[in-house]
VMD Tcl script that draws the C-alpha trace (Angstrom):
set ca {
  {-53.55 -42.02 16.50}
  {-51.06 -39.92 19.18}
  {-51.61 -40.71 22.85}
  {-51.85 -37.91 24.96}
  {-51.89 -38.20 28.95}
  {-55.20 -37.43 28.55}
  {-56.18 -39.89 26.59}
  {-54.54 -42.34 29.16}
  {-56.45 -40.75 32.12}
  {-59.90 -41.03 30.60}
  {-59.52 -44.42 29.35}
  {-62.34 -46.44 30.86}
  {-62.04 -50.58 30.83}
  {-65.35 -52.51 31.07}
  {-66.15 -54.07 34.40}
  {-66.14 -58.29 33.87}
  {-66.82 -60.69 36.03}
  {-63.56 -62.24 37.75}
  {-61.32 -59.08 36.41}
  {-58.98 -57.12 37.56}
  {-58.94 -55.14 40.61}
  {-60.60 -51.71 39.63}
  {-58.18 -50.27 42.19}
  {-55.38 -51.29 41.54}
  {-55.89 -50.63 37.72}
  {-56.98 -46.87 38.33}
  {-53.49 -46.90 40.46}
  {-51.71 -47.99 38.04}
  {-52.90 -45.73 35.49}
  {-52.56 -43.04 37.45}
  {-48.87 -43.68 37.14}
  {-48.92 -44.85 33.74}
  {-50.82 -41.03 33.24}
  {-47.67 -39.06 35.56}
  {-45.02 -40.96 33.57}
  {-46.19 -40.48 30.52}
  {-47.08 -36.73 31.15}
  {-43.16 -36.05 32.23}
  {-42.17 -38.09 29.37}
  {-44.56 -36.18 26.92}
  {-43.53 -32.65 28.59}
  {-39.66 -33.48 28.55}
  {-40.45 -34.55 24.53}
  {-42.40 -31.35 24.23}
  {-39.70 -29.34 25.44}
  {-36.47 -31.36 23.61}
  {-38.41 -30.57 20.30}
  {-38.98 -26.90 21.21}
  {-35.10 -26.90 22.47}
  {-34.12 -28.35 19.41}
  {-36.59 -25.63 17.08}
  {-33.78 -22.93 19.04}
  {-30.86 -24.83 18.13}
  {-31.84 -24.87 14.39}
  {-32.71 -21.27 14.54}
  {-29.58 -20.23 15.98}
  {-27.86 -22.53 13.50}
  {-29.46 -21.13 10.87}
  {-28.23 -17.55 12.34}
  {-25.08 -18.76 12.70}
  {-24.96 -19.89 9.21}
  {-26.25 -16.75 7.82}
  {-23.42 -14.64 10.00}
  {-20.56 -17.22 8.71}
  {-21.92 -16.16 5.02}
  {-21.96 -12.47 5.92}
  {-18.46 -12.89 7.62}
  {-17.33 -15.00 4.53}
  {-18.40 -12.31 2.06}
  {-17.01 -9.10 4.23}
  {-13.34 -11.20 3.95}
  {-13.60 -11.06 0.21}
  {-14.95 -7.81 -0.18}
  {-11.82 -6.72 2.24}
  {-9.44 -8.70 0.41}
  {-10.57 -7.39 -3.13}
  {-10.55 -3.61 -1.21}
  {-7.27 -4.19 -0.03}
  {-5.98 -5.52 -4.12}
  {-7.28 -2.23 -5.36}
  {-5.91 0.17 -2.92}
  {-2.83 -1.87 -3.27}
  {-2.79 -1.58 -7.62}
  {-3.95 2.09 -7.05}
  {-0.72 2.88 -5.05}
  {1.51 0.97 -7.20}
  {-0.14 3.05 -10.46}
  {0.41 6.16 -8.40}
  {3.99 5.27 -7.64}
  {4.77 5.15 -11.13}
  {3.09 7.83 -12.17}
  {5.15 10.07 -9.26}
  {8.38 8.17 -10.66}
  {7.84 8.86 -14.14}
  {7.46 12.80 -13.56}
  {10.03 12.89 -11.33}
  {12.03 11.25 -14.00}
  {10.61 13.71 -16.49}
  {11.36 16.62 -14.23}
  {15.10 15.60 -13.95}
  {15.65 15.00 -17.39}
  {14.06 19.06 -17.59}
  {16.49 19.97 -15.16}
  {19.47 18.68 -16.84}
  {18.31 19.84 -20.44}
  {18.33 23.03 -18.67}
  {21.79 22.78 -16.71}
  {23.35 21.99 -20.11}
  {21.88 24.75 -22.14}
  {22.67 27.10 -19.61}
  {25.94 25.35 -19.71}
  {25.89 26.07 -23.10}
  {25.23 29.77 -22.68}
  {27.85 30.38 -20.57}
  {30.45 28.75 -22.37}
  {29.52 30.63 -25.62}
  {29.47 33.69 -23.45}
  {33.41 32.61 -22.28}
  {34.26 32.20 -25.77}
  {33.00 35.69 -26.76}
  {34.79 37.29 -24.29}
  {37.72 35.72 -24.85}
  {37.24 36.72 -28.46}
  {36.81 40.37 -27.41}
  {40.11 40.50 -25.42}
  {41.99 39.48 -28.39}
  {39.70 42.51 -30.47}
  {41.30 44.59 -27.71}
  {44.36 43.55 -27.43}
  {44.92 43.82 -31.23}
  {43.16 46.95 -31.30}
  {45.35 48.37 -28.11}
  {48.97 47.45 -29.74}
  {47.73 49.13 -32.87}
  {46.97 51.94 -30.95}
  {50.36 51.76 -28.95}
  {52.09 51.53 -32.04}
  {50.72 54.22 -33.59}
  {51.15 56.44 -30.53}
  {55.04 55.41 -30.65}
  {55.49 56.43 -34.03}
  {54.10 59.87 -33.05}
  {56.59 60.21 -30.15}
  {59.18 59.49 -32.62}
  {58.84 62.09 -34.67}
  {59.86 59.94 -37.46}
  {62.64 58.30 -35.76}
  {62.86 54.76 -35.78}
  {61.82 53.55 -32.38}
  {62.20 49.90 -31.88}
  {60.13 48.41 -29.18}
  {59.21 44.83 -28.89}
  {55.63 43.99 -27.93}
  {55.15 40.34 -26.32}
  {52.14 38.75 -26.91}
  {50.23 37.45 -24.38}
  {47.67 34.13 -24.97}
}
mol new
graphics top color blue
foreach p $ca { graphics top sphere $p radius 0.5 }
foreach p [lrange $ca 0 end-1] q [lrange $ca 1 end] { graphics top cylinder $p $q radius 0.2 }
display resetview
C-alpha cells in the first residue's frame, strides 16, 4: 500500500488511557504530513523531470540515427559522383585520343596527296622539257636549211 500525505493527515490513533499527548501527536503529524508532502512533490516532479530527459534522449537518439544515415548517404553520393567523373574523364580522353589519331590519318594522307601531286609535276617538267628540246631541235634543223648546225643542249635535273 503507497502512503500519500493524505493518508498521513487523516490517520486517526485511538484515545487510551495514560497515552500520548493528543497535541503533541496531531503536531507532530502535522509535520510528519508537510515533510512528507515536499518530499512526495519533489519525487513527483524528479520522476516527471526524468520522463523529459528520456524523451529528449530518445530524440536525441533518433537525430544521431538520422545524422548517422545522412553521412552515409553523403559519402556513398559523393563515391558516385566521384566514379561518374572518373568514367566521364575517360570517355573525353579516349575521343580526344580518337580524334587525334583522325587528325593525323588525315595530315598524312593529305601528306600523301601532295607529295604524289610533287611527283607528277615533276614528272610533267621532264614531259616538257623533253618535249621542248625536241621541238628546239627540230626548229634548228629548219633554220639550217640542211646545214649541219651543232648546238649543245645541257640538261638540267
Amino acid at each position: 500500500m503507497t502512503l500519500t500525505p493524505l493518508d498521513i493527515h487523516n490517520k486517526e490513533f485511538r484515545k487510551v488511557f495514560r497515552g500520548y499527548d493528543e497535541e503533541e501527536v496531531d503536531g507532530f503529524l502535522d509535520l510528519v504530513v508537510k515533510e512528507y508532502e515536499k518530499i512526495f512533490k519533489e519525487n513527483a516532479d524528479l520522476k516527471e523531470a526524468l520522463a523529459a530527459r528520456e524523451s529528449n534522449i530518445g530524440q536525441y537518439k533518433d537525430l544521431e540515427e538520422t545524422l548517422k544515415k545522412t553521412l552515409i548517404l553523403a559519402q556513398q553520393t559523393a563515391d558516385d559522383v566521384k566514379q561518374a567523373a572518373n568514367r566521364d574523364a575517360e570517355v573525353i580522353i579516349r575521343e580526344a585520343q580518337l580524334k587525334a589519331e583522325q587528325i593525323i590519318a588525315a595530315a598524312a594522307e593529305k601528306a600523301k596527296d601532295v607529295l604524289r601531286e610533287y611527283e607528277d609535276i615533276q614528272k610533267q617538267s621532264q614531259v616538257f622539257r623533253v618535249k621542248f628540246r625536241s621541238f628546239l631541235l627540230s626548229q634548228l634543223d629548219l633554220i639550217g636549211d640542211g646545214e649541219e648546225v651543232k648546238i649543245s643542249v645541257v640538261e638540267s635535273a
